[in-house]
C-alpha positions, 0 to 999 in steps of 0.5 A, spaced: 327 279 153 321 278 158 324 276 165 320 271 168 320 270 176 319 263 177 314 260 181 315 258 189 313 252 190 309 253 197 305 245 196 306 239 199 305 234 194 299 230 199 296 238 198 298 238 190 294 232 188 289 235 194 289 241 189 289 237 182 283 233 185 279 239 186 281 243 179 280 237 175 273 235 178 271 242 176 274 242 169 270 235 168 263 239 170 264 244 164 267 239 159 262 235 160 256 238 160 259 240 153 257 232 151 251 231 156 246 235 154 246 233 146 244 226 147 238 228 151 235 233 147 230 230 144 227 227 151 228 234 154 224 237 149 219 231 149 217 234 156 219 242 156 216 243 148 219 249 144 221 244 139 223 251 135 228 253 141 231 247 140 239 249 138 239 255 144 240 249 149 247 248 146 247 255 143 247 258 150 252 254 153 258 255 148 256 262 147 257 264 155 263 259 157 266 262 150 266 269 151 266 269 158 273 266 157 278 272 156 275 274 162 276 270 167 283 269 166 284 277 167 280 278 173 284 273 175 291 276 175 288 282 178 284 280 184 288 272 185 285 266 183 281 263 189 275 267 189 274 268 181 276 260 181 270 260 187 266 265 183 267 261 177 264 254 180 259 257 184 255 260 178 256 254 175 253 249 180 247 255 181 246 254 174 247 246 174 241 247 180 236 251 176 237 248 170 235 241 173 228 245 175 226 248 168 218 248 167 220 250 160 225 252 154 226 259 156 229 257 163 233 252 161 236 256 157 237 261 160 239 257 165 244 253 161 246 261 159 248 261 166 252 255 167 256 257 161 259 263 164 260 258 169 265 253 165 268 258 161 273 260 168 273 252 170 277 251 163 281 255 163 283 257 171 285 250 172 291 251 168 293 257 171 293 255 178 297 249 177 301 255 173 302 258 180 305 252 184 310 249 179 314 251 174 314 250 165 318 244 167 314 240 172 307 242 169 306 237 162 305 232 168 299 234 171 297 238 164 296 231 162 292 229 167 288 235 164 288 232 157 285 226 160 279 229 162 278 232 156 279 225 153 273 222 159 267 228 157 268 226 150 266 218 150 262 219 158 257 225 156 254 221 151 254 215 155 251 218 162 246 223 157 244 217 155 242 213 160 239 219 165 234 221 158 232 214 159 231 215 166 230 222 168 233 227 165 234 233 170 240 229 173 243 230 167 243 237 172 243 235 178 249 231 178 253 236 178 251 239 184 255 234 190 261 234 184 261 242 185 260 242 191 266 238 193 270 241 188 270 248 192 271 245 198 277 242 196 280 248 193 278 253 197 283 250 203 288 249 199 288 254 195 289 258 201 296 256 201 297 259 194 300 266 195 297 272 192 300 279 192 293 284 189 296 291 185 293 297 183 288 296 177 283 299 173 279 294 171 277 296 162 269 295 162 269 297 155 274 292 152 271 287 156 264 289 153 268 289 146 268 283 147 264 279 149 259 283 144 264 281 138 265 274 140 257 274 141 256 276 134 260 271 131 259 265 135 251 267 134 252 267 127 256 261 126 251 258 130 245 260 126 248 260 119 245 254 115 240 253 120 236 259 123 238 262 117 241 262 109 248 264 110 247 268 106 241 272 108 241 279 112 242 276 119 248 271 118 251 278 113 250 282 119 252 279 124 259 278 122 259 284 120 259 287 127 262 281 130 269 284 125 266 291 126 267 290 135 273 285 133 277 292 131 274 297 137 276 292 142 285 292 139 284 299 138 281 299 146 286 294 148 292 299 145 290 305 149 288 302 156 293 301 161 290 294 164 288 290 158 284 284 158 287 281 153 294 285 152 296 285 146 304 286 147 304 278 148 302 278 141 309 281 140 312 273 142 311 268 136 311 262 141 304 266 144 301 267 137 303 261 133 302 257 138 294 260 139 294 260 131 296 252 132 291 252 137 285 255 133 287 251 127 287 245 132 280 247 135 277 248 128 279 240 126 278 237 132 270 239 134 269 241 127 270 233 125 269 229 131 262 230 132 260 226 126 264 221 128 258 218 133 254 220 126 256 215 123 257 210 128 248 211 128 246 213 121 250 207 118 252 202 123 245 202 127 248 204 134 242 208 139 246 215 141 248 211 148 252 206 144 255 210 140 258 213 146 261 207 148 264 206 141 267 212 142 272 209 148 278 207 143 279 216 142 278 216 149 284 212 151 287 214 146 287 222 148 287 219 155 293 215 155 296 220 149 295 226 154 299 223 160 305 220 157 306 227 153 306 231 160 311 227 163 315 226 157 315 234 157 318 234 164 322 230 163 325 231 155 324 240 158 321 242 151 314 242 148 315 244 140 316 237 137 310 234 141 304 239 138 308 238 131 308 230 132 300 231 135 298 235 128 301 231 123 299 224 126 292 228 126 292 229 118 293 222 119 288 220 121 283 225 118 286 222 112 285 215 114 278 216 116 276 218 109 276 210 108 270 209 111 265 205 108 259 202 110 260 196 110 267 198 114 269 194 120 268 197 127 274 194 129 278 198 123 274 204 125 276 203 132 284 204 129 282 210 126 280 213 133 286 211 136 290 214 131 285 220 132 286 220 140 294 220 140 294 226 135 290 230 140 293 228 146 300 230 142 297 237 142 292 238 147 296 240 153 303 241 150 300 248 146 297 252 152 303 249 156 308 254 151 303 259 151 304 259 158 311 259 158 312 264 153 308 270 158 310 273 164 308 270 170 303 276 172 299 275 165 299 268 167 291 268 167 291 272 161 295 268 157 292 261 159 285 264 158 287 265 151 290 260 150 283 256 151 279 262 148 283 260 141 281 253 142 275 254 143 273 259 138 276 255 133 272 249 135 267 253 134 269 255 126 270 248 125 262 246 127 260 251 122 264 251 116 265 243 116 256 243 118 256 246 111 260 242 108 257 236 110 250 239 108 252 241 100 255 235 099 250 230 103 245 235 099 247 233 092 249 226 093 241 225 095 239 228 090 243 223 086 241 217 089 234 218 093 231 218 087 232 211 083 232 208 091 224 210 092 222 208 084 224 202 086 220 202 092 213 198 092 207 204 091 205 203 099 212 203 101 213 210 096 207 213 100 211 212 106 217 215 104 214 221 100 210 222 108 217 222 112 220 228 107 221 224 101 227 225 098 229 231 102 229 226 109 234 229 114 239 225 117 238 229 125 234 223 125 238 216 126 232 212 128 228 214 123 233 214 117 234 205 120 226 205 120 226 207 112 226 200 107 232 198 105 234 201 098 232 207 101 235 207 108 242 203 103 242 210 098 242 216 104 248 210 109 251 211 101 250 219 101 252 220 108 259 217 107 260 220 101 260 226 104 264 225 110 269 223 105 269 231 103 269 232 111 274 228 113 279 231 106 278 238 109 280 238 116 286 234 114 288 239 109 286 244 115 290 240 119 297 241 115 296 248 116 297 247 124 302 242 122 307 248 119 305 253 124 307 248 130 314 247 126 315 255 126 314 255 133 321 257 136 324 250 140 324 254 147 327 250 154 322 251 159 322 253 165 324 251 171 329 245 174 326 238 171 324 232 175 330 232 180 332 240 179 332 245 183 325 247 184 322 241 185 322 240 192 318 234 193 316 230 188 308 230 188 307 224 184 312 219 188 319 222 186 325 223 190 326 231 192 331 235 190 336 239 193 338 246 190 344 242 185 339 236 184 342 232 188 336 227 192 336 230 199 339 227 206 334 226 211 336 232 215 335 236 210 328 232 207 326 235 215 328 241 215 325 243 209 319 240 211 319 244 217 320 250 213 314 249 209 309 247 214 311 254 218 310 257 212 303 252 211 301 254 217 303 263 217 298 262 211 293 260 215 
């Protein structure tokens, strides 16, 4: 069995959430400018041309955050977590600068390529640095806070993506500036306090290109895939095909070098690989179906992409609310396992129940379908990495978390490409089935119309111009497109009953750590009473004494 040596809490409960200020501020820039971008597409590519490089804008961002994850998370166990983390949103503030300048496509996509490898250490380095201040036991609380970010960047992107296309859009980039910086100056003083102890290492330069390579291959052909390409043309095949090829280079790589980037033996753990395997799965439900939701909203119930946005806002308080209430009753309860196996099965729920959409469905109806939604992924999001964290030693902290995310990531990735295929063989056939009798019924001018916007093979990308087309037509491609979710919303939650029995093998360990009035709490960062060794609330002496002691300490740091 692993030994694990608990983390000293070296923060006053102010520097905490000083701390917890800063990291969240530099999560909400990376998770954000996954949703932001998206709504102000089309305007960008209005002014910059290079309609034909219109997918790499988002392509380079996933690509770059995605496969730089693991990476981060090494690199900062072996050289501390301060300067990767500065490293990490400093790129990321250069690329948001540079991204707002852009005179055309090529530019922006490099430059939201340097954003990305950027984000992908803010995801997953938040995690692990408040890892380092307290224990398993203490940190659902402020995990959930985490979740609660995710939560805003769903419903916010599209929001404020909105309205800067309609006012000017390079402060979709530029507003990231002033964020970033105030994050590195919170973290860099008060993750000053936080203990780093370096060891001798021999960084693996070839596992790290293993795997960036392979990762690039697959997400290149995911993203590709139906679109660029067939899927089954010689690229999409080839691509996999390297990606499985360097897949298995790199295990083979990670096996004979002493310094891995991905250790293999946390493998050897079944919470760590059942709760990535839960956590891939999860990914592959979540992204795969909630970015069909705004879809519907615009397609069928006539919303612009800003409004969609807002009508999103019952999932948001739903993972919001979820996410915090999960975090402290972990602390409070000290296990994890029955939070992810609830979150997973309220998610088949709700897939399930969104499969009883209409067109003439009620918003309201719809928005408890989004709440159901919303308290699934609140129950698992934060939950499935804290017992990822739980299960590894504390030198493979980073490591470990950056898995974590890496596997959510990546299964979010799955999940855009083999749910977009599925939505597009269906949609296909049920317009080949309806379009037809809807545009005979039209008068001649009006078919001529029609025939001149694609006829019967209309592309659904555009909302504005699907509500713009008469009414039998515009009434049979709402049909077809609801049909079709019906099919996308059975799949992810037959998918999501796969993360519910792998959740329910998850071992039911105890985390770590006193709970919160244990031992190792020290001072209640969140407005609870200290604890002394026994439990007990500390006398006001001894709340001097140790607050002395922890300022000395403070202040040797410094």
């Amino acid at each position: 069995m692993t030994s694990h040596a608990e983390p000293r809490a070296v923060l006053h409960g102010r520097q905490i959430r000083l701390l917890m200020f800063g990291l969240m501020t530099g999560m909400l820039l990376a998770a954000l400018d996954q949703t932001i971008v998206g709504t102000a597409l089309p305007t960008i590519v209005g002014e910059l041309g290079g309609i034909n490089h219109y997918s790499w804008v988002v392509t380079a961002y996933l690509l770059a955050s995605t496969a730089s994850t693991p990476l981060y998370g090494k690199m900062a166990d072996l050289y501390g977590r301060r300067p990767v983390f500065l490293f990490s949103i400093g790129t990321f503030l250069l690329g948001s600068l540079l991204a707002g300048l852009s005179q055309n496509m090529t530019q922006l996509i490099l430059t939201r390529g340097v954003q990305g490898l950027g984000a992908g250490g803010l995801m997953t380095l938040a995690f692990t640095i408040i890892s380092d201040v307290v224990s398993p036991r203490e940190r659902g609380r402020y995990q959930g806070l985490f979740g609660a970010v995710f939560g805003l960047s769903s419903v916010a992107g599209p929001l404020v993506g909105g309205y800067f296309a309609e006012t000017n859009w390079r402060w979709i980039f530029y507003i990231n500036v002033p964020l970033a910086i105030l994050a590195i100056v919170v973290c860099y003083h008060v993750m000053r306090l936080i203990p780093f102890q370096r060891r001798e290492h021999a960084i693996d330069w070839l596992g790290a290109g293993l795997l960036v390579a392979g990762v690039s291959c697959l997400l290149l052909a995911l993203s590709w895939g139906g679109n660029e390409y067939a899927w089954g043309s010689g690229v999409i095949i080839g691509l996999f095909v390297a990606g499985a090829v360097l897949a298995v280079l790199f295990v083979l790589q990670e096996a004979r070098v002493a310094e891995p980037i991905l250790p293999l033996r946390l493998f050897r753990s079944a919470t760590f690989a059942l709760a990535n395997s839960a956590g891939f799965v999860l990914g592959l439900v979540m992204f795969g179906s909630i970015i069909f939701i705004p879809l519907y909203l615009q397609i069928v119930k006539g919303a612009s992409p800003t409004r969609s946005g807002l009508l999103m806002l019952p999932m948001m308080a739903g993972i919001i609310v979820t996410s915090v209430l999960t975090g402290r009753a972990m602390s409070r309860i000290g296990r994890y396992k029955w939070f992810p196996v609830a979150g997973a099965s309220v998610l088949v729920v709700g897939m399930l129940l969104f499969r009883q959409l209409q067109v003439d469905t009620s918003l309201w109806l719809a928005f408890g379908y989004m709440v159901v939604i919303g308290v699934g992924l609140g129950l698992c999001m934060q939950s499935l990495i804290l017992g990822v964290q739980n299960a590894v030693d504390p030198r493979d902290l980073g490591a470990g978390t950056s898995a974590a995310t890496f596997f959510r990531s990546l299964g979010g990735s799955f999940g855009v490409a083999i749910l977009g295929a599925v939505l597009s063989s269906q949609l296909t056939a049920q317009l080949a089935d309806r379009l037809p009798g809807a545009i005979a019924q039209l008068p001649p001018d009006q078919r001529a119309a029609v025939a001149a916007r694609g006829g019967a093979n209309i592309s659904i990308n555009d909302p504005a111009t699907i509500l713009a087309l008469p009414g039998p037509v515009r009434a049979a491609i709402q049909a077809a497109f609801v049909e079709s979710l019906h099919l996308v919303f059975l799949t992810t939650g037959l998918i999501a009953i796969v993360a519910v029995l792998v959740t329910l093998a998850m071992p039911n360990r105890e985390l770590r750590g006193a709970g919160p009035q244990g031992a190792t709490g020290g001072a209640d960062p969140l407005g609870g009473k200290a604890a002394a060794p026994g439990g007990k609330p500390l006398s006001k002496e001894s709340k001097s004494e140790a607050a002395a002691e922890m300022e000395a300490k403070s202040q040797t740091m410094l």
